[in-house]
N, C-alpha and C positions, 0 to 999 in steps of 0.2 A: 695712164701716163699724164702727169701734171704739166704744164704748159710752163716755161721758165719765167714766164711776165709774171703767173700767178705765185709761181714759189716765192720769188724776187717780192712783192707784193706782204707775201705772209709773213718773210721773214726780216722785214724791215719795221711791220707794224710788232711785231714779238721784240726786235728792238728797240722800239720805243717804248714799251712799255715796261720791259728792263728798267730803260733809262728813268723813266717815271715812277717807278720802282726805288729805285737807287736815290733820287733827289728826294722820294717822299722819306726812306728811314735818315738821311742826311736833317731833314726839315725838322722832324722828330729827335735826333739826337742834338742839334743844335738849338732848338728850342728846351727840350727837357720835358714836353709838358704829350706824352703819349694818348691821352686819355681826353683831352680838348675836343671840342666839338668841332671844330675843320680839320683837326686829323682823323676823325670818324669818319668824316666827309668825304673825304681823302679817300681812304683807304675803302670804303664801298663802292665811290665812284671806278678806282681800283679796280676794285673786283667785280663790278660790272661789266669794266672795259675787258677785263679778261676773259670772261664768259662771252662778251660778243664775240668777239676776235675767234674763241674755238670755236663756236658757230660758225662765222663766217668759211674758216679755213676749211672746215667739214663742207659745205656748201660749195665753196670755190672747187675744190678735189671732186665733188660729186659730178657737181656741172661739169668739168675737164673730163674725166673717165666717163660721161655717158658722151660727150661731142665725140671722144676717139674714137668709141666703140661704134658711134653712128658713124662716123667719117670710112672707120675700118668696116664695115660692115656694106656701107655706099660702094668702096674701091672693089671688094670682094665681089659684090652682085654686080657692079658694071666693069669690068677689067678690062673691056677694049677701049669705054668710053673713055675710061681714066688713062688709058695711054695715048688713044689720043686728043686728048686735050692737051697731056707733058707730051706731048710733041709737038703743037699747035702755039705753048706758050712757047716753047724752045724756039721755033721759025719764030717768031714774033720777033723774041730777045737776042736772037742772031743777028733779023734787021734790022734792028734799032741799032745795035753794037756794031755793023758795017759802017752806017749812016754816019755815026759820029768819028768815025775815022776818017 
């Protein structure tokens, strides 16, 4: 399971670079000149940026499914500790929530 910060993360940098995307064939159609040396430029920097990014996303999705499976695996071997600790925070967040009434 991916963590929502992370998805939110991945799918905003894939956004941008849509976007980045989209102003460089703009920059090129509006210029006329495809074959220029800063649209070469362009367009590897591009494709760099989009090779990091699948990196990245593989890496970020790695890292989340091995934390759940350690987290899920932590809860499963201690199952009384893990309840009570969600009990422990619950008394806590009760008295705080009296308090401020």
């Amino acid at each position: 399971m991916v963590t929502n910060g992370a998805e939110y993360v991945v799918s905003e940098l894939q956004r941008l670079l849509r976007e980045i995307d989209g102003l460089l064939k703009s920059v090129i159609n509006t210029a006329g000149a495809p074959g220029s040396a800063a649209v070469e430029r362009l367009q590897g920097a591009l494709g760099r940026l989009r090779e990091q990014l699948a990196d990245a996303e593989e890496e970020v999705v790695s890292k989340c499914r091995q934390q759940w499976r350690s987290t899920d695996r932590y809860v499963r071997d201690n199952a009384w500790m893990a309840i009570g600790l969600a009990a422990a925070v619950g008394f806590v967040a009760g008295k705080l929530a009296i308090r401020r009434e």
